[in-house]
C-alpha positions as CSV (number, residue, x, y, z in Angstrom):
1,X,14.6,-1.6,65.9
2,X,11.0,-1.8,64.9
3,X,9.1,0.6,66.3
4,X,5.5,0.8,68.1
5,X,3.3,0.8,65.2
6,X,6.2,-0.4,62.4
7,X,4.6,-3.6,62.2
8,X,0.8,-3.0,61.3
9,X,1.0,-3.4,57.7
10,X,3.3,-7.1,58.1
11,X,0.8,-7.9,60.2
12,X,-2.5,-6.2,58.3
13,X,-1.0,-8.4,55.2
14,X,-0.9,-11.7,57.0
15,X,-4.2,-11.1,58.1
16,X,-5.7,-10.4,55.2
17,X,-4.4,-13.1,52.7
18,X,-3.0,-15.9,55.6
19,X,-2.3,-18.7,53.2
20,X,-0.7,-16.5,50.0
21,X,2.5,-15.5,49.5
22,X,3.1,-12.2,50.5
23,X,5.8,-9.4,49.3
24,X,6.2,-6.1,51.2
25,X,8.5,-3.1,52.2
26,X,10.4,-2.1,55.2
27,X,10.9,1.2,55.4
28,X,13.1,2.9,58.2
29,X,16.0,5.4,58.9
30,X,19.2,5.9,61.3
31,X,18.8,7.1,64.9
32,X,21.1,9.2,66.3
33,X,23.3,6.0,67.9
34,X,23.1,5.0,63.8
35,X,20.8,2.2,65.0
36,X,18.4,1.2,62.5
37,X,14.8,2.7,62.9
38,X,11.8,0.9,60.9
39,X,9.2,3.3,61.0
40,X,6.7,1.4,58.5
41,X,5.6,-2.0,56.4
42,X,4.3,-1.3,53.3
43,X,2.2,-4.6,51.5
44,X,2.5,-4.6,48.3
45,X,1.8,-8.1,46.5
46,X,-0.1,-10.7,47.9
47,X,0.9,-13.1,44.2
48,X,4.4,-13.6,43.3
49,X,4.3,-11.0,40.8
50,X,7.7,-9.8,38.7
51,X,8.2,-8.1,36.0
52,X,6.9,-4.2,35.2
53,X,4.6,-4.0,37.5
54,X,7.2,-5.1,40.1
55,X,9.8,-2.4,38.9
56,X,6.5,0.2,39.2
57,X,6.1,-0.9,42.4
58,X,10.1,-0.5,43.7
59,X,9.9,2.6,41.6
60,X,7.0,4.2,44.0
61,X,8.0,2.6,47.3
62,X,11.5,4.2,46.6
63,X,9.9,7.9,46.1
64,X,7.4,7.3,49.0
65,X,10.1,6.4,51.4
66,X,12.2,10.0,50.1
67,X,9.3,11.5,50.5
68,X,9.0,10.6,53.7
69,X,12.9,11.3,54.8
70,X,13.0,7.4,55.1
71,X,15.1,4.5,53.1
72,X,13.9,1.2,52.1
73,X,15.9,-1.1,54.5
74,X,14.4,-4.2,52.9
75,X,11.4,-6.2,51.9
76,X,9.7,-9.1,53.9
77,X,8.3,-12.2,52.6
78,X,5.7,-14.6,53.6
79,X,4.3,-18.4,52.8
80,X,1.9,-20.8,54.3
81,X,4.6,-23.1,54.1
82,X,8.1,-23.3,56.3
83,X,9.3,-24.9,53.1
84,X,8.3,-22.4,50.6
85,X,9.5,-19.6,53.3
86,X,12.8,-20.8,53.1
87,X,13.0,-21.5,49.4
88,X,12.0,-17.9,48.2
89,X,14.5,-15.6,49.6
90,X,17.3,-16.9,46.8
91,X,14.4,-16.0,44.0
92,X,14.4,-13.0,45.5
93,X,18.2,-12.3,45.6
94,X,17.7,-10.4,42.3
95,X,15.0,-7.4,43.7
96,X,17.4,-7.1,46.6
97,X,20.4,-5.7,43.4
98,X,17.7,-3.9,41.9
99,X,16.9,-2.3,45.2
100,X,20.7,-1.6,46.2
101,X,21.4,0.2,42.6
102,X,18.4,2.2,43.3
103,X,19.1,3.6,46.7
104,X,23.0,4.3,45.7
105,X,21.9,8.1,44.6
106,X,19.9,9.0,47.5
107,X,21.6,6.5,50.6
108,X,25.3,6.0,49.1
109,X,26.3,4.8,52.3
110,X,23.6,2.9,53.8
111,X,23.9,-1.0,54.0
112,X,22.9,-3.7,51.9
113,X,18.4,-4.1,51.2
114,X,17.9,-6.8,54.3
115,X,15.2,-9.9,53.1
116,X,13.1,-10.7,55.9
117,X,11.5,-14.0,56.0
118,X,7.7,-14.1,58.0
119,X,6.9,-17.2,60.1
120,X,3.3,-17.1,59.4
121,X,3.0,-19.7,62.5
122,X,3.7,-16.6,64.8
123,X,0.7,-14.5,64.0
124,X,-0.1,-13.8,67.7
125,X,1.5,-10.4,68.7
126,X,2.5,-12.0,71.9
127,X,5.0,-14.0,70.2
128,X,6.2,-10.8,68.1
129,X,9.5,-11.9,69.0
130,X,9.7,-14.6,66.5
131,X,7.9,-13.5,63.8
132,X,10.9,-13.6,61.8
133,X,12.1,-16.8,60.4
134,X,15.6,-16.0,59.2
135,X,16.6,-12.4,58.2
136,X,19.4,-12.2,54.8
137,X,21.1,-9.6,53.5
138,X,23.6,-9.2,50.2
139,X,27.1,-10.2,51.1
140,X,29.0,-7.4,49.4
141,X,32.3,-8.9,50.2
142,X,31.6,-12.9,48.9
143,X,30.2,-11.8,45.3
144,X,27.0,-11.0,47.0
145,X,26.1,-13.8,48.1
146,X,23.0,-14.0,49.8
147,X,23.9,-14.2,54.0
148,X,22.0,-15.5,57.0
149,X,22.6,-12.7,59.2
150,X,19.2,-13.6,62.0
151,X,17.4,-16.3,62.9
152,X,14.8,-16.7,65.6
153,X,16.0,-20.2,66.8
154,X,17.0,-20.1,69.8
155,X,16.3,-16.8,70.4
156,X,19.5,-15.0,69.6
157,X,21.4,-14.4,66.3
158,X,23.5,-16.0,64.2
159,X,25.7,-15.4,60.5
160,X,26.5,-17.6,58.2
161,X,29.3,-15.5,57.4
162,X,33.6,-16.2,58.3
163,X,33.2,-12.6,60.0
164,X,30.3,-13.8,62.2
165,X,28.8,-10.9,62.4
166,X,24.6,-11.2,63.2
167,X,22.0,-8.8,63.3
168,X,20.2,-7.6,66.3
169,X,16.2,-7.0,65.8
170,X,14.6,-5.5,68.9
171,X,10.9,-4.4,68.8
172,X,9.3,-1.2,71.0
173,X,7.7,-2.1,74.5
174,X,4.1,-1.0,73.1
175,X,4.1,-3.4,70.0
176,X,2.4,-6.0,71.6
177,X,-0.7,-3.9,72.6
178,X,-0.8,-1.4,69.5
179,X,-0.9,-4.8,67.3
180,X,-3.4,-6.4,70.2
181,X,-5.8,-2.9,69.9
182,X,-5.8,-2.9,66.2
183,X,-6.3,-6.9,65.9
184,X,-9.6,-6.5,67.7
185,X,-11.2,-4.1,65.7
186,X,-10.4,-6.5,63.0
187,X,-8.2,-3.8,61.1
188,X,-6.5,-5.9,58.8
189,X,-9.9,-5.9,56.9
190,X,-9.3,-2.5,55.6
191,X,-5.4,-2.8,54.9
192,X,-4.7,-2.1,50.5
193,X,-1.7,-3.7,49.2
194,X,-0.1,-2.2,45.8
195,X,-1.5,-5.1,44.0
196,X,-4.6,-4.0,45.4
197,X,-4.4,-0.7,44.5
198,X,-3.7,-1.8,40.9
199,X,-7.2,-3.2,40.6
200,X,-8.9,-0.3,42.0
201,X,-6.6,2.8,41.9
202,X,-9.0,5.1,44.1
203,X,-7.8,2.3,47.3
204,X,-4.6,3.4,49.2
205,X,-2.1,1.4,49.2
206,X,0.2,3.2,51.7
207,X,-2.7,2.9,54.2
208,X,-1.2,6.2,55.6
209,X,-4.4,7.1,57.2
210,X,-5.2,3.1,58.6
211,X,-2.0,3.2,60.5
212,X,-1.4,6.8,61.5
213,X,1.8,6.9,60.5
């Protein structure tokens, strides 16, 4: 369940850089009904970018969500392209391990990293509702196999799995405006991505103070 002002940095980062292809965290904890809470996006790369400074980047995003009495639930991804959209999530089957291993000491029993996928053609708040393509997750149980688990077709979701079992996503009531508010004051202007912060280390990436979270 993403809540009311969960989605500002998603959205700050396809803002920003609408036409690149764009790697960020979701951040996010269990409610009391063990219902999945996202409290916060976190951009980080607006390049694909691997290698050390990616484990840098999993390394601090890992510490800021302890910090914070939060887990990493996932990252989300973004291209111009349907095609490209689509394409990435197996490249990025790998940082969705690296990401398990690293929340086994501190979360040992929370579920598999998810991978969401952006449609960058629902950038309008109004359509909040399908700004996810597809959502995957790590199929413990097929060799880890990466699994459909949501789609927005239709409207409902779906599994690619034999066990059939999909993934609910439901946004807060007040999305819609909090993104509409923040959209007109042309906020996404201001929004520091990790790779950002690597250029110019005085800018924030967490954008703690942007988003008021």
């Amino acid at each position: 369940f993403f809540e009311e002002r969960s989605l500002l940095g998603l959205y700050g980062h396809l803002f920003k850089f609408p036409d690149s292809p764009l790697f960020g965290a979701v951040l996010g904890k269990e409610g009391d009904d063990r219902q999945t809470l996202i409290k916060s996006t976190i951009p980080l790369f607006h390049r694909p970018l691997f290698g050390t400074l990616l484990d840098v980047a999993l390394d601090l995003i890992n510490v800021l969500a302890n910090k914070q009495g939060l887990r990493v639930v996932g990252f989300y991804t973004a291209s111009a392209t349907e095609t490209l959209s689509e394409s990435i999530a197996p490249a990025l089957k790998p940082i969705l391990k690296q990401q398990k291993t690293r929340s086994l000491s501190s979360h040992p029993d929370a579920p598999p990293p998810l991978l969401f996928v952006v449609d960058n053609t629902q950038m309008d708040p109004s359509t909040i509702h399908n700004i996810f393509r597809s959502v995957y997750k790590l199929d413990e149980g097929a060799g880890e196999k990466l699994e459909v688990v949501q789609t927005s077709a239709g409207g409902s979701s779906s599994s690619s799995s034999s066990s059939g079992s999909g993934l609910a996503i439901g946004f807060d009531d007040n999305s819609i405006s909090a993104l509409e508010s923040e959209i007109d004051r042309s906020f996404w202007t201001l929004v520091v991505d990790f790779e950002d912060h690597v250029a110019d280390p005085s800018k924030d990436w967490t954008n703690s103070s942007l988003f008021h979270l």
